[in-house]
N, C-alpha and C positions, 0 to 999 in steps of 0.2 A: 852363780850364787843364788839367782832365782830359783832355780831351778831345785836346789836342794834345799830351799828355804818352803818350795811346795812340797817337796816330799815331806820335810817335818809337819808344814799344816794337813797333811792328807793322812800320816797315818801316827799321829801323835798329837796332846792337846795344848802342847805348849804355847804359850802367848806370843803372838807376832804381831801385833798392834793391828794396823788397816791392811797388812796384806791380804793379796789377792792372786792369785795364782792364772795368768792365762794357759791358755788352752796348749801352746805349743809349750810352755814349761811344765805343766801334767806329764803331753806324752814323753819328755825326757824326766821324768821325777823318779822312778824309777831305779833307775842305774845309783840313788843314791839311798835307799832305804837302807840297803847293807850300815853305811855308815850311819844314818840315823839311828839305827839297832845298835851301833858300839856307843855314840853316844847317851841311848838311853840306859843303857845298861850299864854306863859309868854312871851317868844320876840317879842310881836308884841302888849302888851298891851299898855304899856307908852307910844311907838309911836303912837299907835292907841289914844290912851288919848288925845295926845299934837295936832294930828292933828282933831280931833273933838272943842278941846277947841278954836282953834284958827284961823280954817277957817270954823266956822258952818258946815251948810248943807254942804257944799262944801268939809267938811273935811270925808263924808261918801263916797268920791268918793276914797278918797287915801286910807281909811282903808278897802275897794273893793281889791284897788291894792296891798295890804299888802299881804292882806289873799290870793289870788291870785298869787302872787308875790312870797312865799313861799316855794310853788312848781314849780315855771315857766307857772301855767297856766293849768298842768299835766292832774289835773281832768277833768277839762271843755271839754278837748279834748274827753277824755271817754261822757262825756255826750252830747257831741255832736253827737258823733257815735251811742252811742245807741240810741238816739232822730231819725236819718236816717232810721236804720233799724227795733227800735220799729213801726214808726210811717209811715211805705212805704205800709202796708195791702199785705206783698206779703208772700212765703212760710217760713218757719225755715230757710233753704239751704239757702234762698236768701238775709233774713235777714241779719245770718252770715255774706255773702259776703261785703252786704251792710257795716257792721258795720267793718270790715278788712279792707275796703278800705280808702285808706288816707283824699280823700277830704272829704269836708263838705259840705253837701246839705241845702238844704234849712229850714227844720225843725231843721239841727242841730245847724245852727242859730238861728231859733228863740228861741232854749231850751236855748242856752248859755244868749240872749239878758234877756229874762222874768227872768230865775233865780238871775242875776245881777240885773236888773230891782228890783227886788222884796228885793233883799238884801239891794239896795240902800233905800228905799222906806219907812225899815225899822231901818236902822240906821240913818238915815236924821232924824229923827221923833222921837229919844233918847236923852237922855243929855250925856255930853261928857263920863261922868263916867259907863254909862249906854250901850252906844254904843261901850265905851273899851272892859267892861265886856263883850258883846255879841259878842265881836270880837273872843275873847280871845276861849269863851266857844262851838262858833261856831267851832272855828278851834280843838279843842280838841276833839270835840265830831262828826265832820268828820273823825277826823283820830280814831278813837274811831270805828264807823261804819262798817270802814274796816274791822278791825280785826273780829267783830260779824258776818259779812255779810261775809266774809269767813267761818266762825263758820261753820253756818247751810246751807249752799249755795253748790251745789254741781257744779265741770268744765264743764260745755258746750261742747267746743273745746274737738279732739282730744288732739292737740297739743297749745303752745300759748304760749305769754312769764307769763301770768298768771298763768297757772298750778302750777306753782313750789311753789305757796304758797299754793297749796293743797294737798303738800304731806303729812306735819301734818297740825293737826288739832289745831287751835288755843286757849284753853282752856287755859292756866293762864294765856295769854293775855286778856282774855276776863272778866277774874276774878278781876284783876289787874284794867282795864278801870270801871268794873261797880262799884271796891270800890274809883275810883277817882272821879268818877259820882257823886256815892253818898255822898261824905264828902266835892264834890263842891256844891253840889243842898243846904245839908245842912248849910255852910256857906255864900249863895249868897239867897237864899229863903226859910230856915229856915223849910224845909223838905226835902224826901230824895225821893220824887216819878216824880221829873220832867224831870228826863231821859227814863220814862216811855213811854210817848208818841214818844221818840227815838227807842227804843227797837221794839214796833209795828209797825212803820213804817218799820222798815227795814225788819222785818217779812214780811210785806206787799209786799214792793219791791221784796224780793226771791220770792214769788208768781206770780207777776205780769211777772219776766223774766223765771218764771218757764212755766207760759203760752203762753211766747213769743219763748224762743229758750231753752227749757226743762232746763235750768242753768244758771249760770255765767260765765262770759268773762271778760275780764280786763278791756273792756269799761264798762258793767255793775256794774262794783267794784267802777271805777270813780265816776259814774253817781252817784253811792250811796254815795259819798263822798261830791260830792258839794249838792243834795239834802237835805240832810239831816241840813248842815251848813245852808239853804235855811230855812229846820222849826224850828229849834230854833232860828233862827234871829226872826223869826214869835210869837213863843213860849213866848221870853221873851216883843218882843214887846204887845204883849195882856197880858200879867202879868202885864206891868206897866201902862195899861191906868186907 
C-alpha cells in the first residue's frame, strides 16, 4: 500500500496528508502508475463529461486543465526540457546540461504550446461522451507509458532524482497496465489491439533519446507521458470520423 500510495504522490497532486515516501517504496512505485492512470482517469471523467456537455468547444479547454491539473503540470515541464536539449544540435554533455537547467527556452515552449494545441484541436472536434472518454484513456495510458518506458529505457544520468525508479525493473507493472489496456480497448472499441500503436511509439521514443543522450532522464520520462496522451487523443479522434 505504501508503495502505491508514492506512486500517487510522485506522479499526481493528490492530497496525502504527512506522507512520505522512502526510498525502497520509490523504487517499487513504479509497477503501480499503471493503476494510478486508471484511477485518475476515472476522476477526471464525469467532470471532463459535464464540462464538454455544457460549454462546447470551450469545454475542451478545461478538460486540457484537468488532465494537466492532475499533476500540477509535472510532465510538461519534462517535455519542455527535453524539447531544449533535444532540439539545441549541440553535444550529449551539453544537452544534459541543457535539459538540468531550470529555465525554459524557446523550443520548450513551442513543444508545450503544439502538444496542448493539438490535444485541444482534438477534443474540440469530439462529442461530450467521446471527448470524456479520451480524456480519461489519455490519462491512463500516460501514466501507463511511464511504467513501459522505464521497462526497456536504460538511466542516462549518473545520478538524478530519476534513477531511483531504475533500480527495479518494472515488469508486473507493466503486465498489470497492458491487461487494463487490453479489457479497455475491448470495452470502448471492441478489440484488443489499439494500445498497439502506444507500445511502438514508446519503443520509438527510447530510440530517439537513445540517439540523443544514450538513455533516459526524468525529463525524457515526462516528455513520454504527455506525448503519448497527445496520440491517442489523435488515435481516437481518427477512429471516430
Amino acid at each position: 500500500m505504501r508503495s502505491f500510495l508514492a506512486a500517487v504522490s510522485l506522479i499526481t497532486c493528490l492530497p496525502l496528508g504527512r506522507f512520505l515516501p522512502t526510498e525502497k517504496e520509490l523504487q517499487r512505485c513504479s509497477n503501480y502508475f499503471p493503476i494510478v492512470g486508471m484511477l485518475a482517469g476515472a476522476l477526471i471523467y464525469f467532470p471532463a463529461l459535464w464540462a464538454a456537455k455544457y460549454f462546447g468547444a470551450a469545454g475542451a479547454v478545461l478538460i486540457i486543465l484537468m488532465m494537466e491539473g492532475i499533476s500540477k503540470g509535472f510532465h510538461l515541464d519534462g517535455l519542455a526540457d527535453t524539447a531544449d536539449g533535444f532540439l539545441s544540435s549541440r553535444t550529449r554533455e551539453r544537452k544534459l546540461e541543457i535539459m538540468h537547467d531550470s529555465h525554459i527556452g524557446t523550443m520548450g515552449v513551442a513543444a508545450i504550446v503544439l502538444v496542448l494545441l493539438a490535444k485541444y484541436s482534438c477534443l474540440s472536434a469530439m462529442s461530450p461522451q467521446t471527448a470524456a472518454m479520451t480524456a480519461a484513456l489519455s490519462v491512463f495510458a500516460g501514466r501507463f507509458a511511464l511504467t513501459f518506458y522505464v521497462l526497456i529505457s536504460r538511466y542516462a544520468r549518473e545520478s538524478g532524482l530519476g534513477k531511483i525508479l531504475y533500480t527495479r525493473r518494472p515488469y508486473i507493472g507493466t503486465l498489470i497496465g497492458l491487461l487494463i489496456s487490453i479489457a479497455a480497448s475491448d470495452s470502448f472499441f471492441g478489440n484488443s489491439f489499439f494500445i498497439l500503436p502506444t507500445l511502438l511509439f514508446i519503443i520509438f521514443w527510447n530510440w530517439i533519446c537513445i540517439c540523443h543522450i544514450r538513455g533516459a532522464t526524468g525529463d525524457t520520462i515526462g516528455a513520454c507521458e504527455q506525448l503519448t496522451e497527445m496520440l491517442v487523443c489523435f488515435q481516437i479522434f481518427f477512429l471516430m470520423l
